[in-house]
C-alpha positions in Angstrom: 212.0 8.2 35.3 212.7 10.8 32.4 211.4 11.1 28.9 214.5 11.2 26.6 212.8 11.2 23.2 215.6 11.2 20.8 217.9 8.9 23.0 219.1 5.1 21.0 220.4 2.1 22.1 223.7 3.1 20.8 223.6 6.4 23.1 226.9 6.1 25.2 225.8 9.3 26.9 222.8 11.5 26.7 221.8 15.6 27.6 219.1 16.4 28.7 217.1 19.5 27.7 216.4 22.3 29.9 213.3 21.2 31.0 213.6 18.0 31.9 217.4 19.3 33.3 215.5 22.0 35.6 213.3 18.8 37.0 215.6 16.7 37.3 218.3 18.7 39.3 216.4 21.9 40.7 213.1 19.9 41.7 213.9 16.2 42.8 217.2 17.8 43.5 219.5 14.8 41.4 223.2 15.7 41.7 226.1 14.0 39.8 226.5 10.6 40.4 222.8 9.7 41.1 221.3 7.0 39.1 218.7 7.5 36.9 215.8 5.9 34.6 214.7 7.5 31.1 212.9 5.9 28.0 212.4 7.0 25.0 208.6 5.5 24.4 209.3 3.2 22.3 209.9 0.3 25.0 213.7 0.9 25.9 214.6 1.6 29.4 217.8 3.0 30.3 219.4 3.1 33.6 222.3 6.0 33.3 224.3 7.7 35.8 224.7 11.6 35.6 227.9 12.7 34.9 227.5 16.3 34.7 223.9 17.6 37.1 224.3 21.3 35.2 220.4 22.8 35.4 220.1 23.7 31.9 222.0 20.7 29.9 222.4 17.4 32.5 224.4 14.8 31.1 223.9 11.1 31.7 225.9 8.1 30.9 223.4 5.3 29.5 224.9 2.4 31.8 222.8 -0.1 30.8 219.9 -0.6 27.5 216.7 -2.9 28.2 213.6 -3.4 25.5 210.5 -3.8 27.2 207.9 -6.3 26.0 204.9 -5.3 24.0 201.5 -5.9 24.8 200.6 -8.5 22.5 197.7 -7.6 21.2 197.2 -3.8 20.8 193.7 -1.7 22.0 193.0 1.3 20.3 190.2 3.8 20.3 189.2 6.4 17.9 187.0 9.2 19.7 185.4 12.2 18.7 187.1 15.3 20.1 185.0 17.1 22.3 184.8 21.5 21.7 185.9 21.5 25.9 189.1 20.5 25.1 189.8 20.4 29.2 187.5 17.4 29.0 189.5 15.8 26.0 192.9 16.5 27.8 191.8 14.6 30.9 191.0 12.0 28.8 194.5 11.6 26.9 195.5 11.1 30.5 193.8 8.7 32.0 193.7 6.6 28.6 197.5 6.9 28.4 197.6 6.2 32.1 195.5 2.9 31.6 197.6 1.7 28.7 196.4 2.3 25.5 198.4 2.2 22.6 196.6 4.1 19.8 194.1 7.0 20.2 192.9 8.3 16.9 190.7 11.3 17.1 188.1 10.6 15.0 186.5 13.2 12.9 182.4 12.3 12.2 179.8 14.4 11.2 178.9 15.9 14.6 182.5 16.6 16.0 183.0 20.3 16.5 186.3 21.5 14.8 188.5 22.4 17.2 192.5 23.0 16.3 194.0 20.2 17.1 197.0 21.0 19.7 199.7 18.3 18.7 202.2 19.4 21.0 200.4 20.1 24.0 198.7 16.7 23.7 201.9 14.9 23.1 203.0 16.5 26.3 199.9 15.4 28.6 200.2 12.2 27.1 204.4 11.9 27.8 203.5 13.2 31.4 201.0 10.0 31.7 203.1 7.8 30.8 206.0 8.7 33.3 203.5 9.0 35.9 202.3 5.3 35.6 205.5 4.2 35.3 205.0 3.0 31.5 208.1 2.6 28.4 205.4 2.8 25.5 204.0 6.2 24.8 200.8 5.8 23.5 200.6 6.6 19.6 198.2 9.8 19.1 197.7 9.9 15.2 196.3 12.7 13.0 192.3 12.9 13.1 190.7 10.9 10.9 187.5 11.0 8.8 184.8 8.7 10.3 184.1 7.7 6.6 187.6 6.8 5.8 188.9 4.8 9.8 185.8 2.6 8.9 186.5 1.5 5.6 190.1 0.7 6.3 189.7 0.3 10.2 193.6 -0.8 12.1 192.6 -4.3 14.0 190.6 -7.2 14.0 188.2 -6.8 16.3 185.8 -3.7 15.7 183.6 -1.5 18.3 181.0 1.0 18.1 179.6 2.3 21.1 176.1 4.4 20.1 173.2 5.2 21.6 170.6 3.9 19.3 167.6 1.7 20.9 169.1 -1.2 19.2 170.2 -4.4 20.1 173.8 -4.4 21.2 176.1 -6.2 23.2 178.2 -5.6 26.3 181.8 -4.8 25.5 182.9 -6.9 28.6 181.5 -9.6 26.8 181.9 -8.9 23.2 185.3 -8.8 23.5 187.8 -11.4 23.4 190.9 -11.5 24.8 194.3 -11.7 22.6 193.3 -10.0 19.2 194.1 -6.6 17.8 191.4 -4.2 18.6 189.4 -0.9 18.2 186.5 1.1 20.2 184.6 4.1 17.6 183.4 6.7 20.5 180.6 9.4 19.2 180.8 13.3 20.0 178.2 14.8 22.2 174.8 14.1 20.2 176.5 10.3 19.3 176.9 9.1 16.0 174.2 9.7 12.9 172.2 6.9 12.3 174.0 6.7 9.0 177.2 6.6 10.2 176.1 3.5 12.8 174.7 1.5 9.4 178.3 2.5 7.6 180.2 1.5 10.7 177.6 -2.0 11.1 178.2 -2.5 7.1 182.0 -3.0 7.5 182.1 -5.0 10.1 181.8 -3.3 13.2 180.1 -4.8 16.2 177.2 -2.5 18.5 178.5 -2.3 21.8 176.9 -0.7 25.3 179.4 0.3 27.9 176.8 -0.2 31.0 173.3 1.4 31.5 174.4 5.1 32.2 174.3 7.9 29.2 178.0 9.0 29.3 179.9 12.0 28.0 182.2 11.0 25.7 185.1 11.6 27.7 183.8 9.3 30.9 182.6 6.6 27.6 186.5 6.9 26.5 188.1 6.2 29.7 185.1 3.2 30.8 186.2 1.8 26.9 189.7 2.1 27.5 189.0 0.2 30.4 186.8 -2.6 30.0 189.4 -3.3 26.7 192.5 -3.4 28.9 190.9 -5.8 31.6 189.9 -7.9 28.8 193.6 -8.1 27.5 194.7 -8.6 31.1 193.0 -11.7 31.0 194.1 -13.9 27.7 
């Protein structure tokens, strides 16, 4: 399957660029005439036929147009960026591989600044999706302010995962199945204690992901997780 981001369901036929050409026809060694899958990311699925297998512009006859469903209730997770952005590209991996639909990078008081590589991230996350053999790219917004996600947070149910000696509950168990929902994951040296009040103030519930102190990458991916099994179930 190929990532066609600009393809529509009125495309009669679609080029490809030179990337995706070169992999297509040099690597997996497609010739003219081969059927082949692309999606745009949005859900649609296109089976086309390539009419033209030239390296640098393939051309591909959309045969056939299919929306995929949804998942009904949406997971998303905001997380704090870690400064080893290695660690922070594995995750936009393996969350896009497990399904999420929204990652926010979330912006608190203890996140280092880092620049913020939209295009390379869209890229590892597009690469993900192909991989796992998914139609919806996972929706990567602009970091956002701790402050501002929490006062106007995306979904019904609310998560924050901290390390505070206080009481919290299990995610696995906090969560219920079949509503719209969102995960807060802390930087490396967690969340301020006044950020945790803020977050408990508006709504959010205290959550543990399991007994272990995680990095925030690992926490991300065990979040991502535990919220997807949950779904899995309803």
């Amino acid at each position: 399957m190929f990532y066609a981001k600009d393809i529509t369901p009125q495309s009669g036929h679609y080029t490809m660029d030179e990337p995706t050409s070169k992999y297509c026809i040099m690597v997996l060694r497609h010739e003219k005439g081969n059927e082949v899958l692309l999606t745009d990311g949005r859900g649609g699925r296109y089976t086309t036929t390539i009419t033209d297998d030239n390296r640098k512009k393939c051309i591909v006859t959309v045969n056939q147009y299919e929306l995929m469903p949804p998942v009904a209730s949406p997971v998303r997770i905001a997380i704090s960026f870690t400064k080893n952005s290695s660690r922070i590209e594995w995750f936009l991996e393996k969350a896009a591989e497990i399904g999420m639909q929204m990652i926010i990078p979330l912006v608190s008081q203890r996140t280092e600044k880092e620049k913020f590589r939209a295009d390379r991230f869209e890229n590892i996350l597009v690469s993900a999706m192909l991989q796992s053999q998914q139609y919806y790219l996972p929706e990567l917004t602009a970091p956002a302010s701790f402050d501002t996600l929490v006062q106007q947070p995306p979904a019904q149910q609310l998560f924050i995962a901290h390390c505070l000696p206080e009481q919290k509950t299990h995610l696995w168990q906090a969560m219920q199945p079949g509503k719209d929902s969102l995960l807060l994951i802390g930087p490396e040296g967690d969340f301020t204690p006044e950020e945790i009040h803020l977050a408990l103030n508006k709504g959010f519930q205290p959550v543990s992901l399991g007994d272990n102190r995680l990095r925030t990458e690992t926490a991300g991916v065990v979040g991502c997780t535990m919220m997807n099994a949950v779904n899995a179930g309803s």
